[in-house]
C-alpha positions as CSV (number, residue, x, y, z in Angstrom):
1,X,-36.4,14.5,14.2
2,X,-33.2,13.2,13.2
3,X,-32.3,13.8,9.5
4,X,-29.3,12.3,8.3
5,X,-28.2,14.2,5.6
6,X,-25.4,12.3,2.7
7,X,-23.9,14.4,-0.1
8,X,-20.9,13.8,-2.5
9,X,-19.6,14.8,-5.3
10,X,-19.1,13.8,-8.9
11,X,-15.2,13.4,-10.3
12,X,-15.9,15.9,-12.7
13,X,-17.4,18.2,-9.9
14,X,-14.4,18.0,-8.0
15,X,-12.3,19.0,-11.6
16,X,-10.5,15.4,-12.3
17,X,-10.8,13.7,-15.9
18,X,-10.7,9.7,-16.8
19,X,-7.1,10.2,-17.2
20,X,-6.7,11.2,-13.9
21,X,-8.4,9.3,-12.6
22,X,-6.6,6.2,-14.4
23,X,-3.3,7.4,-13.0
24,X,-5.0,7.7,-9.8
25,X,-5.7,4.0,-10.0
26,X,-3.2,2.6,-10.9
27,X,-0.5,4.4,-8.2
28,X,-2.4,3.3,-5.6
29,X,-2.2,-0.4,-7.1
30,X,1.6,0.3,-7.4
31,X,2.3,1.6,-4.1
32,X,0.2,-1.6,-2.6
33,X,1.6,-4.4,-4.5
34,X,5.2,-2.7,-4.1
35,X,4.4,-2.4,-0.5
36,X,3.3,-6.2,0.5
37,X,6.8,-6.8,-2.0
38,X,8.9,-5.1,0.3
39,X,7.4,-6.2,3.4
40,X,7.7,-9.7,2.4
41,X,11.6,-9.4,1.2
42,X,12.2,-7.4,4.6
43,X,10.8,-9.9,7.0
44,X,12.7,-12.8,4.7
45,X,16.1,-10.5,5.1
46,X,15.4,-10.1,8.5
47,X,14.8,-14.1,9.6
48,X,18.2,-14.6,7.4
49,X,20.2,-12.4,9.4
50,X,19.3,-14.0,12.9
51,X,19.6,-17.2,11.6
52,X,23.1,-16.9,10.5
53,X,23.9,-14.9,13.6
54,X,22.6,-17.9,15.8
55,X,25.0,-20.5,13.6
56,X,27.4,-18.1,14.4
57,X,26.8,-18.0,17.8
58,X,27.0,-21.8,18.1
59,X,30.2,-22.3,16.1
């Protein structure tokens, strides 16, 4: 027989309050949105610099 057997535990089992939790939260929010930011502003730095380096290239 196959038994397939699921535990977890509780925040407070595992010793963190609300407040850590919150903090918790909201860094990993920070980290993502400041993540996609920088990605974005790299990718629009990085299409910049070849474009001027082709009108360079041409002139």
């Amino acid at each position: 027989m196959i038994s397939n057997f699921y535990f977890a535990l509780t925040a407070s089992e595992m010793g963190l309050s609300p407040t850590i939790l919150a903090l918790i939260v909201v860094s990993s929010i920070a980290f993502i949105v400041g993540f996609a930011k920088s990605s974005r502003e790299n990718e629009y730095k990085k299409l910049m610099d070849s474009f001027i380096e082709r009108k360079e290239e041409s002139d």
